[in-house]
C-alpha positions as CSV (number, residue, x, y, z in Angstrom):
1,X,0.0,0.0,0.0
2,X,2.1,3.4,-1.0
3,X,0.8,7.0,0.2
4,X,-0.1,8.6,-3.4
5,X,1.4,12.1,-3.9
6,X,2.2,14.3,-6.5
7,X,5.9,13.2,-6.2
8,X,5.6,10.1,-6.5
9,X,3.3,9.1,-9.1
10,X,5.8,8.4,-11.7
11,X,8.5,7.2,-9.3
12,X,7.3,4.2,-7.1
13,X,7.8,0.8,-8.8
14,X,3.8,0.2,-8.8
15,X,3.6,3.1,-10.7
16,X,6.4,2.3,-13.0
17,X,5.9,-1.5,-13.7
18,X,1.6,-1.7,-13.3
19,X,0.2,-2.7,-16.9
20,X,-1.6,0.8,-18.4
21,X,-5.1,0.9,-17.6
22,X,-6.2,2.5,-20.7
23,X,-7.2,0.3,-23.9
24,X,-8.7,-3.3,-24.4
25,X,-7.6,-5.5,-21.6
26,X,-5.3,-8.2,-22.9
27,X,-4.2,-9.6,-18.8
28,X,-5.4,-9.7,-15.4
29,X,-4.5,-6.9,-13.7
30,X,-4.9,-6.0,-9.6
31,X,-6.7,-3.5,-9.2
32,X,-6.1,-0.2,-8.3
33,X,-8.2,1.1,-4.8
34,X,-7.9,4.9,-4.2
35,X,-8.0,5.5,-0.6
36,X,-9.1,8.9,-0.1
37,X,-8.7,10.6,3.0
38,X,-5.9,11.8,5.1
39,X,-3.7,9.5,6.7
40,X,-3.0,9.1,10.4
41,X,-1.9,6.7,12.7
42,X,-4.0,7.7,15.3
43,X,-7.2,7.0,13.4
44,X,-8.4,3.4,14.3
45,X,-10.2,2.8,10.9
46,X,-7.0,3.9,9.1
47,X,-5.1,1.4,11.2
48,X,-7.3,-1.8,9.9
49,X,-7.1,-1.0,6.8
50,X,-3.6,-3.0,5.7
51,X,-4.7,-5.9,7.3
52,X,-8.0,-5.9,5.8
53,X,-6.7,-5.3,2.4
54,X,-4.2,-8.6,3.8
55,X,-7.3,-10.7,4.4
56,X,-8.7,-10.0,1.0
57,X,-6.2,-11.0,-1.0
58,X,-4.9,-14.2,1.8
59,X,-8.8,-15.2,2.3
60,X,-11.2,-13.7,-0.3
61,X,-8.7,-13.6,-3.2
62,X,-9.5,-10.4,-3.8
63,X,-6.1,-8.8,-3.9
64,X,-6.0,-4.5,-4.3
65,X,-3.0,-2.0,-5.3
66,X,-4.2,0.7,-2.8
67,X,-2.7,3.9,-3.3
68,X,-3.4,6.5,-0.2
69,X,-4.9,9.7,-1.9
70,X,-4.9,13.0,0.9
71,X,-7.6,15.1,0.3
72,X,-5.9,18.1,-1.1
73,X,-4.3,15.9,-3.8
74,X,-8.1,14.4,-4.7
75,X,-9.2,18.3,-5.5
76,X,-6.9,17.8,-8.5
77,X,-8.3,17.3,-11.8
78,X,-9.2,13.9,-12.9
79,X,-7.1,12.6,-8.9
80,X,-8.8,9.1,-8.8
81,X,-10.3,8.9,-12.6
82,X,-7.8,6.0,-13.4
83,X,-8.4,3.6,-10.1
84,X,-11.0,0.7,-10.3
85,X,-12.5,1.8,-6.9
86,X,-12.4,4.5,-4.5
87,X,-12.7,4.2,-0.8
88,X,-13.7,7.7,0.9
89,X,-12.4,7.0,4.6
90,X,-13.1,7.9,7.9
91,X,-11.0,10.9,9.4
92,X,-12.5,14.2,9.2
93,X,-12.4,17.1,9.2
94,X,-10.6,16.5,6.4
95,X,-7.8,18.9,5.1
96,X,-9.8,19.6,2.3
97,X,-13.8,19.3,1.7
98,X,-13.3,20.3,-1.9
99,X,-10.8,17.2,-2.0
100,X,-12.9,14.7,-0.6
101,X,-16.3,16.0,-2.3
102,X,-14.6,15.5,-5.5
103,X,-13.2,12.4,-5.1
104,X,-17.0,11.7,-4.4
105,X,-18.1,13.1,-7.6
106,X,-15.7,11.6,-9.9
107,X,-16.2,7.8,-8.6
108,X,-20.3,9.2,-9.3
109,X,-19.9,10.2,-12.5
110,X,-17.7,7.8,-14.1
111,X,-18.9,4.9,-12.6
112,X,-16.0,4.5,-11.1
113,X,-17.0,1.5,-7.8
114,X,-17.7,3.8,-4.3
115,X,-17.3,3.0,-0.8
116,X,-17.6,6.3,1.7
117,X,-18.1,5.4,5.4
118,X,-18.3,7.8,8.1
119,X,-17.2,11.4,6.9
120,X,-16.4,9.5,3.7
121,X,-20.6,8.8,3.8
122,X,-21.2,12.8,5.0
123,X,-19.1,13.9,1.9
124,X,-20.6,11.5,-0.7
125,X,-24.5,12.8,0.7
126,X,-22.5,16.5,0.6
127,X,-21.6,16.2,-2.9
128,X,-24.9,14.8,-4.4
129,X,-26.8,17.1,-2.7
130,X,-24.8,20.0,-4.4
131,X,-23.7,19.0,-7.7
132,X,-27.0,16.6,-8.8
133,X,-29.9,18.2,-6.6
134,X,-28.5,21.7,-6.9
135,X,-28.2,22.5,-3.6
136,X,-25.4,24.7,-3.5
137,X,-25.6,26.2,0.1
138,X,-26.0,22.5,1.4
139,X,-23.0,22.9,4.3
140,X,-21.2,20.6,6.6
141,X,-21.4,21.8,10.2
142,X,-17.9,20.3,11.1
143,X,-16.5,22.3,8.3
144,X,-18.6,25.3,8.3
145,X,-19.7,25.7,12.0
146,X,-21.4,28.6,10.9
147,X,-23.8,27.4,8.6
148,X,-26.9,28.7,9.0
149,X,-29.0,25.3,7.8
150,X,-26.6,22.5,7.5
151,X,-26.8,19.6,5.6
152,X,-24.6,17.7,7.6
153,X,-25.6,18.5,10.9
154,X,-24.2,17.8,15.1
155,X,-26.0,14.5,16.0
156,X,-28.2,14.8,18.9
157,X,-26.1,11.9,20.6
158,X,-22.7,11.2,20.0
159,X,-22.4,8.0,17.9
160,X,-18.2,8.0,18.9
161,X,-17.5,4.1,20.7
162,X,-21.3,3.5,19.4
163,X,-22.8,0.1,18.2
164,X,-26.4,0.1,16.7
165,X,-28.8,-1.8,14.7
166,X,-29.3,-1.0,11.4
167,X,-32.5,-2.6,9.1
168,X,-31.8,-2.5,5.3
169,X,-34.2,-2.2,3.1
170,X,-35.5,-5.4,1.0
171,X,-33.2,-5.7,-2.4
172,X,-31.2,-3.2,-1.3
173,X,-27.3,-3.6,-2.6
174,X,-26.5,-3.5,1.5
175,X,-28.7,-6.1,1.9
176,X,-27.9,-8.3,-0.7
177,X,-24.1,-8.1,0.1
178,X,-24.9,-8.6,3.9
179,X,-27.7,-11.4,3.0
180,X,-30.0,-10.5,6.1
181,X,-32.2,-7.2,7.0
182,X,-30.7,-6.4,9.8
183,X,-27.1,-5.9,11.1
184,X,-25.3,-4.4,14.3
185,X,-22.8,-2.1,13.2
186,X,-20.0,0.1,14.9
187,X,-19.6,4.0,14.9
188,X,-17.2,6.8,15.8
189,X,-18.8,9.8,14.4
190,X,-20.7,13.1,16.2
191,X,-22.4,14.5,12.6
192,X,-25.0,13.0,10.1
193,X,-27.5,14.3,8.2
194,X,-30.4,16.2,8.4
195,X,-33.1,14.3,8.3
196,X,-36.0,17.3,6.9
197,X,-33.8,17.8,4.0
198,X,-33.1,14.3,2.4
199,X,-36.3,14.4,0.6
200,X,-34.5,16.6,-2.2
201,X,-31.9,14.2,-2.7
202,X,-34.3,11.1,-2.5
203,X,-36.4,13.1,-5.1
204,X,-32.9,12.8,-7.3
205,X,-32.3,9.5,-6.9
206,X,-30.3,8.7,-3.7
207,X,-31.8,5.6,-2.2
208,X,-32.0,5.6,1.6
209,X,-31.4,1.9,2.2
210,X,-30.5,1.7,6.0
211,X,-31.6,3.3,8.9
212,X,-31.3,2.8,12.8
213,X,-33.6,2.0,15.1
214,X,-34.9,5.4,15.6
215,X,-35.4,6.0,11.8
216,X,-32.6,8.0,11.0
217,X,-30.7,7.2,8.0
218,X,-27.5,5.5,8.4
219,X,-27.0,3.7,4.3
220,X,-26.9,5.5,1.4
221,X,-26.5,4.2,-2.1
222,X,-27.0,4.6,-6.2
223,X,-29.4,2.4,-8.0
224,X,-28.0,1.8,-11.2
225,X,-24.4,2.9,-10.7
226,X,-21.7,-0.2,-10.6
227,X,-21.6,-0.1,-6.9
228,X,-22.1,3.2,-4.9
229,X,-22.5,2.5,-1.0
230,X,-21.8,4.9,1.7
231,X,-22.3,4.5,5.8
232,X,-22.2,6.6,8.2
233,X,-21.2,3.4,10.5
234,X,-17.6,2.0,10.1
235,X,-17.3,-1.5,8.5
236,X,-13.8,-1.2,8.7
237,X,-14.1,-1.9,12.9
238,X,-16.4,-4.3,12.2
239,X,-14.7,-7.9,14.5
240,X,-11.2,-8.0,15.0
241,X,-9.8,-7.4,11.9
242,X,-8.8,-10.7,10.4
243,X,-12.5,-10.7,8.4
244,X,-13.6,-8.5,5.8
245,X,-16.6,-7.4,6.4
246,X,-19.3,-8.0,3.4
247,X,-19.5,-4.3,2.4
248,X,-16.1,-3.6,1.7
249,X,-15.5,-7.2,0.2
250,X,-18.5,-6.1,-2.2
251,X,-16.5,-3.0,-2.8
252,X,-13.1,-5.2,-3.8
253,X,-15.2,-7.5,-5.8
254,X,-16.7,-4.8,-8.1
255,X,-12.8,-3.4,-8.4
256,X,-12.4,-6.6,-9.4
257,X,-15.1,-6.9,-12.3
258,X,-14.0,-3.2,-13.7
259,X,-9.9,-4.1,-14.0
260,X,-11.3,-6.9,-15.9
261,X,-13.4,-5.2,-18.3
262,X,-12.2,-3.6,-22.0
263,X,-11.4,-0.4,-21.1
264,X,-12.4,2.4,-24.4
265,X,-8.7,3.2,-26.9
């Protein structure tokens, strides 16, 4: 797994010896996994992460090249266009919203497989609201704390060192990947949405396909897109570790089924 900056995107030997990903596929290739967000040791999602990636590839055979993208570098043009998936991590604030929102919007757009969980989730909802339902003032209270209607608002209790039920809705891609209607899921977060103003983007086409047991929305996702899932839970702390949970294998598995398709000349 190498941390992805400007210097050395033409110098580490992934870079340098990975197959291009442009033109008809002629081999199997790994996939590439973007993971947005900005790296710290002191995060406990970012601290699973290389040992989940381990478990997919030793147990799942689902093996990545993940490339650590900080957010500043995703406000680039085109930062994550080339990767099979993008994974919009837990850690904010982030160092840059713009960053992370358009990491969210690229992996929308192009159909490019989308995992965002926690402030990855709050970014993806951020973005859609903005760019598709045309929301422009729709704010993130962490970010802006002086919004005057947030989007992204303070959650009336704390969800940090939470775990919560979660029912999915019936045919839902989080339930078909999890298999069941229900799940009990782990959190570290103190902002999520609002609930009054989801209608706009539900109007748009956002599907609201998980909520807790007091109604509130918790699952996001695209119908019709490759695979676009975002949580405001973290399936990364899902056990101890040594098993991937079904979301984020979903997410490899779709990285999968893009490396291998003909890419257009």
């Amino acid at each position: 797994m190498t941390e992805h900056t400007t210097t050395d995107r033409t110098t580490t030997e992934q870079a340098t010896t990975e197959p291009a990903i442009t033109g008809p596929a002629t081999a199997y290739r790994t996939p590439r996994l973007a993971l947005v967000g900005d790296r710290s040791a002191g995060v406990r999602s970012h601290a699973r992460i290389p040992g989940l990636l381990d478990a997919l590839a030793r147990r799942d055979q689902l093996p990545l090249d993940a490339y650590w993208i900080p957010t500043e570098e995703a406000a680039e043009p085109d930062a994550v266009a080339g990767f099979d998936a993008v994974w919009l991590v837990p850690g904010s604030p982030y160092r840059s919203e713009a960053g992370a929102v358009a990491a969210a919007r690229t992996a929308r757009e192009r159909a490019i497989p989308f995992l965002g969980t926690c402030g990855g989730f709050q970014h993806a909802v951020l973005e859609f609201a903005r760019t598709v339902c045309g929301l422009a003032g729709a704010a993130h209270a962490e970010n802006d704390p002086g919004a005057a209607d947030p989007l992204i608002e303070p959650l009336a209790c704390s969800l940090v060192g939470h775990e919560g039920v979660v029912t999915l809705d019936p045919g839902s891609l989080a339930a078909r990947l999890l298999g069941a209607q229900r799940t009990v899921e782990r959190y570290h977060c103190s902002y999520g949405p609002s609930g009054p103003k989801l209608a706009a983007l539900q109007a748009h086409g956002m599907r609201f396909s998980g909520r807790d047991e007091a109604g509130e929305v918790r699952i996001a996702e695209l119908p019709g897109h490759p695979f676009y899932l975002a949580t405001l839970f973290q399936p990364e702390l899902a056990g101890d570790g040594t098993a991937v949970h079904p979301l984020i294998r979903g997410l490899a598995a779709a990285a999968g089924r893009r490396a291998a398709a003909p890419q257009p000349a």
